[in-house]
N, C-alpha and C positions, 0 to 999 in steps of 0.2 A: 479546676480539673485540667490534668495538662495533657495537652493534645498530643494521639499516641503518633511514633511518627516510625513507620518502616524503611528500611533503606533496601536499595537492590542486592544486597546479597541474601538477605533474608525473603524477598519476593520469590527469585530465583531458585531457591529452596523448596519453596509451597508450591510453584506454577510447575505444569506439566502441559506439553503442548497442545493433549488432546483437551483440556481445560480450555483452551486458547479458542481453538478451534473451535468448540462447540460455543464457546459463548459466540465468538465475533459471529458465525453464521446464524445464529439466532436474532441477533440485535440488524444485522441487515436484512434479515428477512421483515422484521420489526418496521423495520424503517421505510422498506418498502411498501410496507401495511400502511403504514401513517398513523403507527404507537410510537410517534418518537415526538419531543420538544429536541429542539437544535438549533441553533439562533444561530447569525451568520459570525464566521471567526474573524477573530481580529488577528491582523498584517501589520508586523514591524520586520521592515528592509535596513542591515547595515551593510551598504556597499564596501566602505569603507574599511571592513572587519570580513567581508566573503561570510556576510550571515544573515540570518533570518529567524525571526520569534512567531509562533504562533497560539492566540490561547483560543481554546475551543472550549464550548459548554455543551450537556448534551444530560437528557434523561429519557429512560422510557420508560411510558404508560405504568402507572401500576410499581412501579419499582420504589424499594425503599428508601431508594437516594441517588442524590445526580451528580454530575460532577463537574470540576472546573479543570481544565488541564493548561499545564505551558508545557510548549517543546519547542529547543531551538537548534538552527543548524551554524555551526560557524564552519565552514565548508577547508577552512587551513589551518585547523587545531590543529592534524595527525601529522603534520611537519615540526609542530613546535612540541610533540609528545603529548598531546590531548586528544581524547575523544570528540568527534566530529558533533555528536547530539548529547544533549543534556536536558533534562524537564524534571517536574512533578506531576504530582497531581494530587486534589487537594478532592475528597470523599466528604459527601454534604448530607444528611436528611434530608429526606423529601417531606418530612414531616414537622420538621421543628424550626428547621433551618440550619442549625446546630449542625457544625461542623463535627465529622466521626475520628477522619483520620488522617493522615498526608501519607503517601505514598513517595517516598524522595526514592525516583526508581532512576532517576539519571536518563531519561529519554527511553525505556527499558518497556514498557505497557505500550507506547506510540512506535515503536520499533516492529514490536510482534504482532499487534491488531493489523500493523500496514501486511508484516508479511503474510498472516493467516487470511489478510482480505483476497491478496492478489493471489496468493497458492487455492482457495478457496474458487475464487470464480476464473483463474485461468484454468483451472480440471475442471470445473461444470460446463465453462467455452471451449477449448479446444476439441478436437477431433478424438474419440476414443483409443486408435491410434496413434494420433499424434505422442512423437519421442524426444525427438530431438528439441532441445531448448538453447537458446540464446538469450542474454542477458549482457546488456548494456548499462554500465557502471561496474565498480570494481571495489565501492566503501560496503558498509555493514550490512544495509540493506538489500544490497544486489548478493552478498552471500545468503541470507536468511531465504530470499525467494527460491533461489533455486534448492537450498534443504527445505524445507517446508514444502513445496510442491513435490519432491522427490519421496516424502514421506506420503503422499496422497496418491502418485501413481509411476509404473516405473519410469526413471528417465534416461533416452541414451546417451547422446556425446550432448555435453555444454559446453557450448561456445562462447567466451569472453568478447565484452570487444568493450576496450575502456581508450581515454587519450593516452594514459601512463604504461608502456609497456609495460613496466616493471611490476606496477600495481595488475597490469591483468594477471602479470604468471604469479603473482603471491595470493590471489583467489583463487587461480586455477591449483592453484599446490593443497590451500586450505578447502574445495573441494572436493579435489583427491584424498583427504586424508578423513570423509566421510565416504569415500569408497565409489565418487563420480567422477566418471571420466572427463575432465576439464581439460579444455585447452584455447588458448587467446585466438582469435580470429578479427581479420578486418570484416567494417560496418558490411561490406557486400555480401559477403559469406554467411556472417551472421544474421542476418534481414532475411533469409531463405530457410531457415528454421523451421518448425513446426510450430512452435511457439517462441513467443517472441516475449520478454519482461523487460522492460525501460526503467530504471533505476537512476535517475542523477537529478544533477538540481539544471539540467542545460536549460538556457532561455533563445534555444533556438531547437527546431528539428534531428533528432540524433540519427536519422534511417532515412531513407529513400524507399518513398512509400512505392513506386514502380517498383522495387526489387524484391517485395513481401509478396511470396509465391500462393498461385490460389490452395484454400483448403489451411491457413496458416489464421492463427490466433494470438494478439497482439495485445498485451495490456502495460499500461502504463500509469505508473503509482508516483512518479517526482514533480509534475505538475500540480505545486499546490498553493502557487501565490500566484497575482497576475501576470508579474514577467516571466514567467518562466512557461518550457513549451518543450515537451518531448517527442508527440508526434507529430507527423506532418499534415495540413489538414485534408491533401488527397489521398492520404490513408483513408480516413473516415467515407470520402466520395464512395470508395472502392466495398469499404464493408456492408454485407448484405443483414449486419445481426450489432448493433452497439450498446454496450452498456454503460450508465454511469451509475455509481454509490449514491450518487446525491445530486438531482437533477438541476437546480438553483444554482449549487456550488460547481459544479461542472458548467453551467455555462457562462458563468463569471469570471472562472480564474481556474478552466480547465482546459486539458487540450478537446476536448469536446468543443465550450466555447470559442477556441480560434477558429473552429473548422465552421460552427455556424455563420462568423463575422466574416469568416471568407468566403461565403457561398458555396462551400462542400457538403455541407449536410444542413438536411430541415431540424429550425430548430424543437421538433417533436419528433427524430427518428429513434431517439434513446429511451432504452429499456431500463428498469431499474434492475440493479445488481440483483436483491435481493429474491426476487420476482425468478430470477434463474436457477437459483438455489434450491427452490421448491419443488421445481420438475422439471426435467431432462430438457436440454435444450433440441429444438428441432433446428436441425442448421443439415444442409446438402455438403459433399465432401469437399465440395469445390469451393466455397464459402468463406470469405476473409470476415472473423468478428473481431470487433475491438471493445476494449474496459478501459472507463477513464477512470483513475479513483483519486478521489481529492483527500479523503479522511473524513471523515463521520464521529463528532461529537458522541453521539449515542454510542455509537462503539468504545471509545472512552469511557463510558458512564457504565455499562454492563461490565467490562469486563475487570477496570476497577474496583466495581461490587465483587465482584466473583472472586477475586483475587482477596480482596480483603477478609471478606466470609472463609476464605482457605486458611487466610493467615493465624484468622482466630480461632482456627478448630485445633 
């Protein structure tokens, strides 16, 4: 029997965001419960190449199949006319073993699970209020967050702040051409937001946690290897509310864990994601939260299924 194999144009097709949505916040609620299997992911670093592989596994409880994912980033494809991310994912029974299906989605399921995670619990943490958004980074991912959150509630001016000039005004144009006020901004400007979204692969601090105004919501989704470090860890000192996706993988190779090994935060101050999703966050107006999210196997695993189940309908 040969193994059916979909490619991203035909995913693409089937998937609808509210699909997206509705699984990923399922599967982290999931996860929060402790209906998840998730084993820790394996780390392949090419400095050499500005890249990085990671493969993650992951099922929940009860589900009819789990999954095996690779996604990789080569971070200097889109100079040589490539796409920055590339992956599969490979659909297994939970029953037989027996492999169902491959998903050759080209990085495309690890793209939207990141965005639907962080638009998901940056509107359950933020301020009801809260409008104005900034987003640091300027590749695929830092576009998707701020459409996807803009779909969950309204958003006012977004602020850019990347190293590439050129690459800020080319998200702020692709932005505007979803009908959001975009425009580039330095880190100072931007750090005083309402909301804050970290996007890149930096291995160092992108923000100056002194300048994250009280009552502001800060999450960061590109910490998801060791070296690498998006916020700073006296952001986390300062926040009265933290979240991680994945308590383990947060403190191994998140910015959660640098701010424990620095002495900023106890390492039991973090909430699980999912846990927020459930019911309204009690948080005072004045109140800095943060989200570390690393990625979640299990998210991979559900939404995989989901998407597949669409495919074959």
């Amino acid at each position: 029997m040969t193994l059916p194999v979909f490619d991203a144009a035909a995913i693409e097709r089937a998937v609808t965001s509210r699909l997206v949505l509705d699984t990923v916040r399922a599967a982290l609620i999931a996860h929060a419960e402790g209906r998840t299997s998730v084993p820790p992911p394996l780390h392949l670093d090419f400095p050499e190449a500005d890249g990085d592989c990671h493969v993650k596994a992951g099922r929940i409880a009860g589900a009819a199949d789990f999954t095996v994912k690779i996604a990789t980033g080569f971070y200097g494809n889109p100079a040589r006319g490539l796409p920055a991310n590339h992956g599969l994912v490979c659909v297994i029974s939970a029953r037989t073993g027996a492999p169902r299906a491959l998903l050759d989605d080209r990085g495309l399921l690890t793209a939207w699970r990141t965005a639907a995670a962080g638009a998901l619990i940056t509107h359950a943490m933020a301020r009801p209020a809260a409008g104005t958004l900034a987003v640091f980074g300027t590749g695929e991912q830092a576009r998707l967050q701020a459409l996807w959150l803009a779909g969950l509630r309204p958003l006012g001016p977004v602020l850019v702040h990347g190293r590439t000039p050129d690459k800020a005004r080319a998200l702020c144009e692709a932005l505007a051409a979803h009908g959001l006020a975009a425009r580039p901004a330095a880190a100072a400007e931007a750090a005083r937001a309402d909301m804050i979204i970290t996007a890149t692969p930096a291995a160092s601090p992108v923000l100056d946690a002194a300048m994250v105004r009280p009552g502001a919501h800060v999450t960061g989704i590109g910490t998801d290897m060791p070296h690498k470090n998006e916020l700073p860890p006296a952001l986390f000192h300062r926040a009265r509310l933290i979240a991680t996706d994945d308590h383990a993988q947060c403190l191994d190779h998140g910015d959660f864990g640098h701010a424990v090994r620095a002495g900023s935060a106890a390492e039991d101050a973090d909430i699980a994601a999912g846990l927020l999703l459930k019911a309204p966050v009690d948080r005072p107006d004045t109140a800095i939260t943060v989200a570390d999210l690393t990625g979640v196997g299990a998210l991979d695993a559900a939404l995989a299924s989901a998407v597949l189940r669409r495919l074959r309908e």
